[in-house]
C-alpha positions as CSV (number, residue, x, y, z in Angstrom):
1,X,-42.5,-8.5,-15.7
2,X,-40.3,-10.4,-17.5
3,X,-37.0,-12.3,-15.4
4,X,-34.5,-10.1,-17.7
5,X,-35.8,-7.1,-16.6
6,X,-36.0,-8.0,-13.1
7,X,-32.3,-8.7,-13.3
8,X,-31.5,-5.4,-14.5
9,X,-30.0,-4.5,-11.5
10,X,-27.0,-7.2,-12.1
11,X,-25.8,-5.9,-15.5
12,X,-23.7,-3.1,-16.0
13,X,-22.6,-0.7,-14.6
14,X,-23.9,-1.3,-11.4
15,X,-23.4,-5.0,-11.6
16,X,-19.7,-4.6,-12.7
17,X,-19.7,-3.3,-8.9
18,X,-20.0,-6.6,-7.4
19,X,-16.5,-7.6,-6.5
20,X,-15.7,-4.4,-5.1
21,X,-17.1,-5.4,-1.6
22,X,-13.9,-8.0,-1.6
23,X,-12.0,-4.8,-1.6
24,X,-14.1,-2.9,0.6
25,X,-14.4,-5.3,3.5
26,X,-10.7,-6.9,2.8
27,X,-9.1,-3.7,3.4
28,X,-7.3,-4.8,0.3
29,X,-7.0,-2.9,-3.0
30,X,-7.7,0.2,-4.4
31,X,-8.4,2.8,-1.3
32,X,-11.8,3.4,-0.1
33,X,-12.1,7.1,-1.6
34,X,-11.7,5.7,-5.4
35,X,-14.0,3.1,-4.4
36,X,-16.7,5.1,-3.4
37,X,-16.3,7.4,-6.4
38,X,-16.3,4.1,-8.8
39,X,-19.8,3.5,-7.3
40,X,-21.3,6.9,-7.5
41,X,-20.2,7.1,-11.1
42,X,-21.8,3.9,-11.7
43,X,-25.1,5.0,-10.0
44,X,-25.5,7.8,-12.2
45,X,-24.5,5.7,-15.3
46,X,-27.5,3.0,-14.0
47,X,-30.2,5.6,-13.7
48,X,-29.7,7.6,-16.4
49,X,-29.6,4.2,-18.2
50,X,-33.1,3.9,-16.7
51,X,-34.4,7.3,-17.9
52,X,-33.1,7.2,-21.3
């Protein structure tokens, strides 16, 4: 396997998800409810990435 695709994982959209734990574990930001719905969105966007 070559690195770049064992770093998939860190590109987007899944790894545009990375600072949101600041927010989530701060208490700070946007509330939890849009957070979880940012990563659920990108979840689906990663996987069908992975299909297509």
């Amino acid at each position: 396997m070559v690195g770049s695709e064992r770093d998939d994982y860190l590109e987007p959209p899944l790894g545009s998800l990375y600072t949101l734990r600041d927010e989530w574990d701060g208490g700070w930001g946007r509330p939890k409810k849009e957070l979880v719905t940012l990563v659920h969105q990108a979840c689906l966007k990663q996987t069908n990435c992975a299909l297509g």
